[in-house]
Biotite code that builds the C-alpha atoms (Angstrom):
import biotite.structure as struc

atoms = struc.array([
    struc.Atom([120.702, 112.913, 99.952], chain_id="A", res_id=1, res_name="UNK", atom_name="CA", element="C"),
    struc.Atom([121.513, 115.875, 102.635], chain_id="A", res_id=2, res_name="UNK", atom_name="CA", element="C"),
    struc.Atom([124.177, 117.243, 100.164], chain_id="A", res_id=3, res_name="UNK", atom_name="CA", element="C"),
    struc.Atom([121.786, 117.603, 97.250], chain_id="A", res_id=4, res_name="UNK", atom_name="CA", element="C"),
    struc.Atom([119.129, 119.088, 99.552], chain_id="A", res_id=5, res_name="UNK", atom_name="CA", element="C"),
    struc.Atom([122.031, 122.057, 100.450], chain_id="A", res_id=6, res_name="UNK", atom_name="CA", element="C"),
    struc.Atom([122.887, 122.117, 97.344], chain_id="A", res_id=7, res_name="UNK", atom_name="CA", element="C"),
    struc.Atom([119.685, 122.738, 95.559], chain_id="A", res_id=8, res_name="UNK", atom_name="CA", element="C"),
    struc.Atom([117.683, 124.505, 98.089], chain_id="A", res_id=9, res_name="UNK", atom_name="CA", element="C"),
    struc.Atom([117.538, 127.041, 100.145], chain_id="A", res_id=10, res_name="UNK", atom_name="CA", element="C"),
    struc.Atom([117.856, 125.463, 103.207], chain_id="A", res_id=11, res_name="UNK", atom_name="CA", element="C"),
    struc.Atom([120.898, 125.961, 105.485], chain_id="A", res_id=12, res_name="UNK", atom_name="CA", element="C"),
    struc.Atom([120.283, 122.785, 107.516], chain_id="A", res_id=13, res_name="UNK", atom_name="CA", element="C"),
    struc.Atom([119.108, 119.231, 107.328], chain_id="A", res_id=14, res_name="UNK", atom_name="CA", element="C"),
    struc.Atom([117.854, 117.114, 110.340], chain_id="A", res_id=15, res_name="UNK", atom_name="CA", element="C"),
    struc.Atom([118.632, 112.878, 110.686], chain_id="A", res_id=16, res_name="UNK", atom_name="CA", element="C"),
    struc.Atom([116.837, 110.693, 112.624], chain_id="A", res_id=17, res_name="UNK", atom_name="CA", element="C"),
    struc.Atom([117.930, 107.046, 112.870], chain_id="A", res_id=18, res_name="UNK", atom_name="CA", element="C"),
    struc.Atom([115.147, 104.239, 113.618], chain_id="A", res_id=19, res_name="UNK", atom_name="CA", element="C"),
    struc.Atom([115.130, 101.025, 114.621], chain_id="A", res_id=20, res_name="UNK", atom_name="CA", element="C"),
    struc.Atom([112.200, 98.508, 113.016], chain_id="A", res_id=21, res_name="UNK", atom_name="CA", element="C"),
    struc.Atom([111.497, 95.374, 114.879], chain_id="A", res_id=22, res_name="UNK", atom_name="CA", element="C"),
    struc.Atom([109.275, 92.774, 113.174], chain_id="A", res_id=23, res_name="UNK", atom_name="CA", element="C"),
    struc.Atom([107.515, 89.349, 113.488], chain_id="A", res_id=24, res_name="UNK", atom_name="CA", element="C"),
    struc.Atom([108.951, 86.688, 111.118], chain_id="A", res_id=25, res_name="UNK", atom_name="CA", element="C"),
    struc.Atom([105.756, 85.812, 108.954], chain_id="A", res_id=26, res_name="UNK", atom_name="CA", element="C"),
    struc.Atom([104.637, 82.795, 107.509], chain_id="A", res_id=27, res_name="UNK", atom_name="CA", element="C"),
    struc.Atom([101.981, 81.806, 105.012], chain_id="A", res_id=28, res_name="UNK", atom_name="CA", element="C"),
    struc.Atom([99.843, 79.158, 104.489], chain_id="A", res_id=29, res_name="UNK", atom_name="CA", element="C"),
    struc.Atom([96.960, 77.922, 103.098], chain_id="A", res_id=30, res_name="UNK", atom_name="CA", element="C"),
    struc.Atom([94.366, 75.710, 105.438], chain_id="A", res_id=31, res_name="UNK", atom_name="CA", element="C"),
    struc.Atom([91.278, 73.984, 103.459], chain_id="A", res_id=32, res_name="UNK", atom_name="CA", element="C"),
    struc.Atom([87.811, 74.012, 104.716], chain_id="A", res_id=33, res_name="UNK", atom_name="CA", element="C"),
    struc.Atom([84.301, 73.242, 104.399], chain_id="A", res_id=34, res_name="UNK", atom_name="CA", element="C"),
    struc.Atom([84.334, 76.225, 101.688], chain_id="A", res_id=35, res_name="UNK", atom_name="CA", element="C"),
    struc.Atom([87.443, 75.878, 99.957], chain_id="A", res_id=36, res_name="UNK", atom_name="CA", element="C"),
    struc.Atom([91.298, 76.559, 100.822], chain_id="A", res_id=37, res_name="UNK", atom_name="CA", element="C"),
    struc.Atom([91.706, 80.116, 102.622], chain_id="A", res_id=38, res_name="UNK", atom_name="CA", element="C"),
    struc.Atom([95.323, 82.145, 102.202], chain_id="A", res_id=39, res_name="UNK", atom_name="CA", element="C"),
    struc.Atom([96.861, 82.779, 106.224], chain_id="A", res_id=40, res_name="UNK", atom_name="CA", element="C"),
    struc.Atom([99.204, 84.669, 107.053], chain_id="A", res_id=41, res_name="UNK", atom_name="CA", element="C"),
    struc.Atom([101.032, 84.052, 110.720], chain_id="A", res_id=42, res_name="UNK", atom_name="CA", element="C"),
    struc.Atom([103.466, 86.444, 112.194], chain_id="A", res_id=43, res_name="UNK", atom_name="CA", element="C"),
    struc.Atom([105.274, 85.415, 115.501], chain_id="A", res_id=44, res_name="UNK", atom_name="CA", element="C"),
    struc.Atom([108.304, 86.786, 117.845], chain_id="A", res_id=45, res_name="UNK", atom_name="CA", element="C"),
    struc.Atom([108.648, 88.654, 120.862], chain_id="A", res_id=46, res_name="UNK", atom_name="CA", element="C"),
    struc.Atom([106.022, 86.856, 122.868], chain_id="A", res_id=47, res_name="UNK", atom_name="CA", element="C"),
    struc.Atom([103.857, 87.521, 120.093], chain_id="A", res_id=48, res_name="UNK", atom_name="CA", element="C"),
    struc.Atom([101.553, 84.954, 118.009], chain_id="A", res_id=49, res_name="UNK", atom_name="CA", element="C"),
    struc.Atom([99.323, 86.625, 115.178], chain_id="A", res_id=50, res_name="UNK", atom_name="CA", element="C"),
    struc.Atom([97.027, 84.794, 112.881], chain_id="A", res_id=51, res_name="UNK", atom_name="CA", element="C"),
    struc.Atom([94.811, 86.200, 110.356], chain_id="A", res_id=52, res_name="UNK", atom_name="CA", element="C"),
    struc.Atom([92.739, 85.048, 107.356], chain_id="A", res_id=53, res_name="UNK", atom_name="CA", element="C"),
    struc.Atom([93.345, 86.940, 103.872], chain_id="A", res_id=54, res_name="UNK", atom_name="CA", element="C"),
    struc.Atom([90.556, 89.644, 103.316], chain_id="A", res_id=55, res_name="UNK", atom_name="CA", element="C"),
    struc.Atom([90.101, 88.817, 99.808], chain_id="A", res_id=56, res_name="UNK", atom_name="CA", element="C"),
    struc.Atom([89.569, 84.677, 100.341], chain_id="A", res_id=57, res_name="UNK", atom_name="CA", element="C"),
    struc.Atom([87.433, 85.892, 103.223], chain_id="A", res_id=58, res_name="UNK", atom_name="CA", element="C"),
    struc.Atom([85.340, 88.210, 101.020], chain_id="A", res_id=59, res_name="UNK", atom_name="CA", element="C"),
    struc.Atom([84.859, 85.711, 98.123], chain_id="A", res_id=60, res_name="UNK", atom_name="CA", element="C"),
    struc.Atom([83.242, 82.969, 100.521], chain_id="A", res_id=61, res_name="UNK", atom_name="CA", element="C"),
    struc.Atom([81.091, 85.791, 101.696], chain_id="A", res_id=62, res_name="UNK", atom_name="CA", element="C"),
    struc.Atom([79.920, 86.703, 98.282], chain_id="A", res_id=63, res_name="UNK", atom_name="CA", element="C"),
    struc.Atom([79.705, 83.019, 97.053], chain_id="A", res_id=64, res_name="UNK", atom_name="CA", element="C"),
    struc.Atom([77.568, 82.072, 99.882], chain_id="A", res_id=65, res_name="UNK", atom_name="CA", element="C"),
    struc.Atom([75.218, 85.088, 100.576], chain_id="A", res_id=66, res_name="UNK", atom_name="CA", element="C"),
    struc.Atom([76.641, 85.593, 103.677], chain_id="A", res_id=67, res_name="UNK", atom_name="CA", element="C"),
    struc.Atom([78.420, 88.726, 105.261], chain_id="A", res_id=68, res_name="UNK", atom_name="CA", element="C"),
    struc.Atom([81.893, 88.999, 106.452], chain_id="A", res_id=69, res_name="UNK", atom_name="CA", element="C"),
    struc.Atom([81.664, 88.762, 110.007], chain_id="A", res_id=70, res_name="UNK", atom_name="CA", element="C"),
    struc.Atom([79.445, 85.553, 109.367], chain_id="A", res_id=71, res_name="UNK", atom_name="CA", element="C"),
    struc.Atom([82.236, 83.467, 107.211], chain_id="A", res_id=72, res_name="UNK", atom_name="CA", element="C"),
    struc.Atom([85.210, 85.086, 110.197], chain_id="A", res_id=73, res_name="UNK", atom_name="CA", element="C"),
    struc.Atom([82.756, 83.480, 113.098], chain_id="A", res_id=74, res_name="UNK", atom_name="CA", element="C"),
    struc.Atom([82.422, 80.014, 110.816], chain_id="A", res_id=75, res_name="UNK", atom_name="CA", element="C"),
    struc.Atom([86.181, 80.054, 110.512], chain_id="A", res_id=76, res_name="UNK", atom_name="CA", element="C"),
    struc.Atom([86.983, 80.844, 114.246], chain_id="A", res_id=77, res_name="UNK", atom_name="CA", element="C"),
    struc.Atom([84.792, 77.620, 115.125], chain_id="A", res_id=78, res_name="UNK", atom_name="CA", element="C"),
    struc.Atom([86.118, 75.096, 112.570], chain_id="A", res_id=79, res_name="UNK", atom_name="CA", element="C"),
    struc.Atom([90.304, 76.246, 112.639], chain_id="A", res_id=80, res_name="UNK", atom_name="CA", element="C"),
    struc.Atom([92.555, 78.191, 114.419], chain_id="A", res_id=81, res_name="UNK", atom_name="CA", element="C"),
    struc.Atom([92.134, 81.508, 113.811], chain_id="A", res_id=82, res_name="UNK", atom_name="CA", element="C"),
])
């Protein structure tokens, strides 16, 4: 890529930086309650445990039920382990 970049510009110089990426493995799963199955996604390593609800199973309850998203979150923090 730097030798098209001399080649077909006007530049005279082209700067590299090398990065290093570290990640949690992720999982996902699907746990089932009182208002039907909801998507999870879990991401551990380093020390690290995540666990988070999908948005979009989250939303739907919300709109099924009449209730708002912070409501359905609170009702799934109490029944599971999220």
């Amino acid at each position: 890529m730097a030798a098209l970049i001399l080649k077909h510009t006007s530049t005279i110089g082209v700067r590299e930086h090398i990065f290093r990426r570290y990640t949690l493995e992720r999982k996902a799963s699907v746990i089932h309650t009182g208002y039907g199955p909801i998507r999870i996604k879990t991401s551990e390593g380093y020390g690290v445990h995540k666990v988070k609800a999908e948005y979009e199973d989250i939303a739907k309850i919300a709109m099924d039920n009449d209730m708002s998203i912070e409501e359905v979150t609170h009702i799934l923090r109490t029944e599971s382990d999220l």
